[in-house]
N, C-alpha and C positions, 0 to 999 in steps of 0.2 A: 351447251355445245356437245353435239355426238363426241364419243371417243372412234376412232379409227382403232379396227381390228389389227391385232400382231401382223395378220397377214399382209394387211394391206401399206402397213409402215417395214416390211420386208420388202416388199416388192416395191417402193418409192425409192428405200435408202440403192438397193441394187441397182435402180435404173440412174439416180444422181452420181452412184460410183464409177460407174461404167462411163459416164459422161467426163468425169473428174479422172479416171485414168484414158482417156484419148486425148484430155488439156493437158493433162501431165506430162504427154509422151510430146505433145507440140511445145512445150515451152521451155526458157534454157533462162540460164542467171539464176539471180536471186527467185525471179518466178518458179524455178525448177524446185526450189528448196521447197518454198510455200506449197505449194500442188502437191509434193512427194506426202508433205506431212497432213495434208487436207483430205490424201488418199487415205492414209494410216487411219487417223479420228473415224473416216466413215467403213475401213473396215472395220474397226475397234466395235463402234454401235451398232452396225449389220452382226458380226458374232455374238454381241450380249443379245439381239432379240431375237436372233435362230436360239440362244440358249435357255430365252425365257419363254419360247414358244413350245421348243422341245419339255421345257419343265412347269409348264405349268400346273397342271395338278398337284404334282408338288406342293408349289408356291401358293396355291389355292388352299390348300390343306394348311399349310406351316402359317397362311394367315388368320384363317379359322379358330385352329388352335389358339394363337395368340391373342384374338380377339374374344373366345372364351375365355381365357386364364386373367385378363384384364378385367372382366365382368364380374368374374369371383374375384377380383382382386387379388390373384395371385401374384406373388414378386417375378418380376422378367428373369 
């Protein structure tokens, strides 16, 4: 199975939240609660993967690393 690019799971999760805040804004009750916190979750994962997007090299590098120091058997 392909993986889908950072970008392209950016740009999915922004368009599902954008959807999920206009249901949020129409709904009332207990539905209100649910929606509020369905908003939350999919900001929460839209900011982790602008953060891994912004960091990748980073995290590229820091797994490199670690997959070197595993190879020497270095301790974690």
């Amino acid at each position: 199975m392909a993986e889908r690019s950072i970008f392209a799971q950016i740009d999915e999760i922004k368009e599902v939240l954008e959807q999920r805040r206009r249901e949020h804004l129409r709904s009332h009750g207990r539905h209100e609660r649910a929606a509020a916190e369905h908003v939350l979750r999919l900001e929460c994962v839209l900011k982790t993967l602008e953060w891994v997007r912004d960091n990748q090299d980073d995290l590229k590098a820091y797994a490199r690393n670690r997959r070197q120091e595993a190879e020497r058997g270095s301790p974690k």
